[in-house]
C-alpha positions as CSV (number, residue, x, y, z in Angstrom):
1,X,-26.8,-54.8,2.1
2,X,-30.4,-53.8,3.1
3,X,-33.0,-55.5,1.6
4,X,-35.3,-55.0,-0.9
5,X,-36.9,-51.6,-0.9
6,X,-40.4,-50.5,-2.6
7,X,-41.6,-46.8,-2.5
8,X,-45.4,-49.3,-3.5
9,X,-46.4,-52.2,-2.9
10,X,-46.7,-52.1,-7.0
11,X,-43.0,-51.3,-7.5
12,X,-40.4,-52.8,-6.4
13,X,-36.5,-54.4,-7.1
14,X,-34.3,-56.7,-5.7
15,X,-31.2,-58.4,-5.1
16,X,-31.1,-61.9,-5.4
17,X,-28.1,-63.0,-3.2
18,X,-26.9,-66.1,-4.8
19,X,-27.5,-64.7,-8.0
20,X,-25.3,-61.7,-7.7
21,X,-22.3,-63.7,-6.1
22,X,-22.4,-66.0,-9.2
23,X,-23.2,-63.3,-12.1
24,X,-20.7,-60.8,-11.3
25,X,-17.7,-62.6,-10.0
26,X,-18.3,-65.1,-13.4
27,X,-18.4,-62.0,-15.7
28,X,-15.8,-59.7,-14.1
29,X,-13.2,-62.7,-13.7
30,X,-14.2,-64.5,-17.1
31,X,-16.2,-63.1,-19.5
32,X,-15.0,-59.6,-19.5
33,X,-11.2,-60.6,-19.8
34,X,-11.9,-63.0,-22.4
35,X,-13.6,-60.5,-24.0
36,X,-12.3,-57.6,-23.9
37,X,-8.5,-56.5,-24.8
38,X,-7.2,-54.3,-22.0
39,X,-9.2,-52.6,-19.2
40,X,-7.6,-50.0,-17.2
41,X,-9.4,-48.3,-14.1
42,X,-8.3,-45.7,-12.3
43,X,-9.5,-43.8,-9.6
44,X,-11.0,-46.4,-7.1
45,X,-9.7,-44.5,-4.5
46,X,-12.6,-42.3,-5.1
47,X,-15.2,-45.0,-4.7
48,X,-17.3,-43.8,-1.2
49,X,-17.2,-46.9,0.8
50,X,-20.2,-45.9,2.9
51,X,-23.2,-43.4,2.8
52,X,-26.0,-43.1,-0.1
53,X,-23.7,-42.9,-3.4
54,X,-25.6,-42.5,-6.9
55,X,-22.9,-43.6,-9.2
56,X,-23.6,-41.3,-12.6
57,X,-21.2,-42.9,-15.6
58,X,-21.5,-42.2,-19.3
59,X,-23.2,-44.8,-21.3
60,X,-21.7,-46.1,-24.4
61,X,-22.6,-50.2,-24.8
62,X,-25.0,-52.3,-23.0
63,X,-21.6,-54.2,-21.8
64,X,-21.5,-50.6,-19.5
65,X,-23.8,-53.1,-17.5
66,X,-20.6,-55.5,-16.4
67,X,-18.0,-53.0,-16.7
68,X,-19.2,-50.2,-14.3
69,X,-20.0,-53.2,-11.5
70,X,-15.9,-54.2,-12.4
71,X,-15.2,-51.0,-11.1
72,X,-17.0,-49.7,-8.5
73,X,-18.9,-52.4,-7.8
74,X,-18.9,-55.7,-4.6
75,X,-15.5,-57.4,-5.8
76,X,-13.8,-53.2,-5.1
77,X,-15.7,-51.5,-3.0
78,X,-18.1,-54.3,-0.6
79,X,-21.1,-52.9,-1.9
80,X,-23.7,-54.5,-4.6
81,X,-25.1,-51.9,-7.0
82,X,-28.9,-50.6,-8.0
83,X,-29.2,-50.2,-11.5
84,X,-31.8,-47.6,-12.6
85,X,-32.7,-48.6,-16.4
86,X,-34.9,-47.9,-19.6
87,X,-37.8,-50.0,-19.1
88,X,-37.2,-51.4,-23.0
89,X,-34.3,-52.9,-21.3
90,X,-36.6,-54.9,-18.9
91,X,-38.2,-57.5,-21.1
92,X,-37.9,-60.9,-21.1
93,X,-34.8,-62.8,-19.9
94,X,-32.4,-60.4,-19.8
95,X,-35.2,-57.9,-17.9
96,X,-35.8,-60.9,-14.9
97,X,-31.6,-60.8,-15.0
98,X,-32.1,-57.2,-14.6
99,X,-34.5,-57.2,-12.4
100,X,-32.9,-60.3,-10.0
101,X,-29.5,-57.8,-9.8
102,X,-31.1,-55.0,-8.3
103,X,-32.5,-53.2,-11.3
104,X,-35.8,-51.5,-12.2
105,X,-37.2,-49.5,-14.8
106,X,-37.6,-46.2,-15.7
107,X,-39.3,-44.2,-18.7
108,X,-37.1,-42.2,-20.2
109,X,-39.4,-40.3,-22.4
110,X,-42.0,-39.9,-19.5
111,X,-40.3,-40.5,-16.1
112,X,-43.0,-42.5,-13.5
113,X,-43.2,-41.0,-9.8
114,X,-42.6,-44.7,-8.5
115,X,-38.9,-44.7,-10.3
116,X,-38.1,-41.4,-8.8
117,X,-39.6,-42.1,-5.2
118,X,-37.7,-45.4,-5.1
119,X,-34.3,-44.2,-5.8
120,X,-35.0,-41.8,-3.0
121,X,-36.0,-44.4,-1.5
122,X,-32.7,-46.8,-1.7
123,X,-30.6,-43.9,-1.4
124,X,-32.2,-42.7,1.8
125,X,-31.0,-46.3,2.8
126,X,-27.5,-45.6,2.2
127,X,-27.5,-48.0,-1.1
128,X,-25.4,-47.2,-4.0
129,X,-27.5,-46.6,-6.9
130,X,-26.1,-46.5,-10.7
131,X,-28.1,-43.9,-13.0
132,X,-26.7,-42.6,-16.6
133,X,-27.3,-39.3,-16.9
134,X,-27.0,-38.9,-20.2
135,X,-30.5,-40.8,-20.3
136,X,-29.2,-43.4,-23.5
137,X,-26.1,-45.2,-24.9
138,X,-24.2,-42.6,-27.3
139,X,-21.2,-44.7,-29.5
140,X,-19.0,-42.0,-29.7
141,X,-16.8,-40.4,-27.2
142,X,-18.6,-37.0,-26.7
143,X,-20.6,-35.8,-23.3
144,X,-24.0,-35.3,-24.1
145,X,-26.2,-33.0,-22.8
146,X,-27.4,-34.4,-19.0
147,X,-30.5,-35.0,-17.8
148,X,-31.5,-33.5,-14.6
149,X,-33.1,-36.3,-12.9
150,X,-29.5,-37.4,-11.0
151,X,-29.4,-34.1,-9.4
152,X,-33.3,-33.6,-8.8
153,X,-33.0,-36.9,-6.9
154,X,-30.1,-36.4,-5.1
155,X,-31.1,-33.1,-3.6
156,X,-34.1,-34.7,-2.9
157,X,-32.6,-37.0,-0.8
158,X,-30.7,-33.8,1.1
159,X,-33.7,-32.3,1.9
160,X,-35.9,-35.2,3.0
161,X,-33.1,-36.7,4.9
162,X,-30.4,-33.9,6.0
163,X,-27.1,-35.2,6.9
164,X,-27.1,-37.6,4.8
165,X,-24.1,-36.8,3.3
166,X,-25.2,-38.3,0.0
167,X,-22.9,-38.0,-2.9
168,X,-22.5,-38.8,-6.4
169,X,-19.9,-40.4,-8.6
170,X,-19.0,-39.3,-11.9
171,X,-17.4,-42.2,-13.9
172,X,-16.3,-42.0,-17.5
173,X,-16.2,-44.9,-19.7
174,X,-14.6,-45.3,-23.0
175,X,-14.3,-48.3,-25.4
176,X,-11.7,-47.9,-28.5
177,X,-14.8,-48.9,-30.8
178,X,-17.9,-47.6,-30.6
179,X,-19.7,-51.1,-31.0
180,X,-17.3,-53.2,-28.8
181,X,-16.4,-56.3,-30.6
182,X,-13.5,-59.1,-29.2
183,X,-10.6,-57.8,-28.0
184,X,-11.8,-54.1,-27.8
185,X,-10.4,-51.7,-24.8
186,X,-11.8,-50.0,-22.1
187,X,-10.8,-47.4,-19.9
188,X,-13.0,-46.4,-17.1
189,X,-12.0,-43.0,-15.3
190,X,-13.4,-42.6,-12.0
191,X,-13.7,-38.8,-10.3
192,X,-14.0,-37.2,-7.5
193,X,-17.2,-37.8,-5.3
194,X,-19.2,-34.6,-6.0
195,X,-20.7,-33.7,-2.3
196,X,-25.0,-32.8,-2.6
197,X,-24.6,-30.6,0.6
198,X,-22.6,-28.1,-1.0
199,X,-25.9,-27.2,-3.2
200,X,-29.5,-25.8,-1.6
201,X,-31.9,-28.6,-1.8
202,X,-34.5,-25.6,-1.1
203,X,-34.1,-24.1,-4.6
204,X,-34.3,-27.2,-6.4
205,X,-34.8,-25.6,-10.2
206,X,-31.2,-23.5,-9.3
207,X,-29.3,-26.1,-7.7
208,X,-30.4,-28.8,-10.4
209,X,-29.1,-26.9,-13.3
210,X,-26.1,-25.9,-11.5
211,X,-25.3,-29.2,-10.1
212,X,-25.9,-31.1,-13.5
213,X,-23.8,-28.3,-15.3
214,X,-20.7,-29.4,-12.6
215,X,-21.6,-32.9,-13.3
216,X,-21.2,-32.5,-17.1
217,X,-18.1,-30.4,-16.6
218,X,-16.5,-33.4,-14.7
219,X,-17.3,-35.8,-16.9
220,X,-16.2,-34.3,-20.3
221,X,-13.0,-33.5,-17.7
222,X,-13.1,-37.3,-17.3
223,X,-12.9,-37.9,-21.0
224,X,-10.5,-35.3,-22.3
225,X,-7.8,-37.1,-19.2
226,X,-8.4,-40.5,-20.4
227,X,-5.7,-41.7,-22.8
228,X,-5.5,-46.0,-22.3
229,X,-1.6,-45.6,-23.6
230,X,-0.3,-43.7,-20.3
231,X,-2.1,-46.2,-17.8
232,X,-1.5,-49.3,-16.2
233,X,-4.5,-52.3,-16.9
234,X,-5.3,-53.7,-13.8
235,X,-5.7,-57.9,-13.6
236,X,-8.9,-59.4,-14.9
């Protein structure tokens, strides 16, 4: 992957090699099957396996953090993932964890200029970048309304670099309890890429709205398909 990006010199993330090779494969492979009950993904064929990708999955549990790299993430598709998240998230250990995996922070409440620049920065790149649109976890499994920072930045992205052929990736994720406790399942439902060039990156307020009303559509299209009983769970 390309390394480390910074749209200043006084923000900036990372991807600490060694670290991500060890954190993921050890939670994907161990703690998430032991964990967990069943997890059934479908749609990987979906996953972009090259170009800018801004992966834009509901958020229902901080374990969203292990489960959405389990499916779209190195071990499936070859690529590591950016994390956008709430800067209360980035404290501490778990925040240098964060930070160490390719995340960084944003505020939800007031949204920086450096956050923004530098996902149009990384995606501009061709990096995958994860963002939850819905801007928080909800614990049940309802769409919320979307926030229209995914589209704003995508198009963005179109019209600084044209071509591009950025895209982004709704994923839906359900857990059968809304705080996931041992032996809970999970079904992740991955869609169809939805391509940015379709929409004029020269009328941004229009082509926001509209492209965040498709996204929502998707999504709660995402949720009313997913049913755990008719799948098959893949191998932990």
């Amino acid at each position: 992957m390309n390394s480390s990006t910074s749209s200043s010199k006084s923000f900036e993330s990372s991807i600490n090699p060694w670290l991500v090779r060890l954190v993921y494969p050890l939670g994907c492979r161990f703690v998430l099957p032991l964990f967990f009950g069943r997890i059934t993904v479908t749609g990987r064929e979906n996953i972009p396996t090259t170009g800018p990708v801004i992966v834009a999955p509901t958020h229902r549990s901080r374990w969203d953090a292990l489960i959405v790299p389990k499916a779209v993430g190195r071990l499936v598709s070859g690529r590591d993932l950016r994390f956008m998240v709430t800067s209360t998230e980035m404290t501490g250990i778990q925040g240098w964890f964060i930070h160490h995996l390719g995340g960084f922070p944003i505020d939800v409440k007031r949204p920086g200029l450096s956050s923004l620049e530098h996902s149009v920065a990384l995606l501009k790149e061709e990096e995958m970048l994860v963002i939850f649109p819905e801007g928080g976890i909800f614990r049940d499994n309802e769409v919320h309304p979307l926030k229209r920072g995914v589209a704003r930045i995508a198009l963005e992205v179109e019209s600084e670099k044209p071509g591009s052929q950025i895209k982004i990736l709704p994923v839906g994720v359900r857990y059968t309890q809304p705080y996931p406790s041992w032996g809970t399942d999970v079904t992740v439902t991955i869609g169809k890429p939805i391509e940015v060039a379709k929409y004029d990156s020269k009328r941004m307020k229009s082509s926001s709205e509209k492209l965040t009303d498709d996204l929502e559509d998707i999504l709660t299209e995402l949720y009313q398909e997913q049913d755990p009983s008719n799948s098959v769970a893949i191998a932990s």
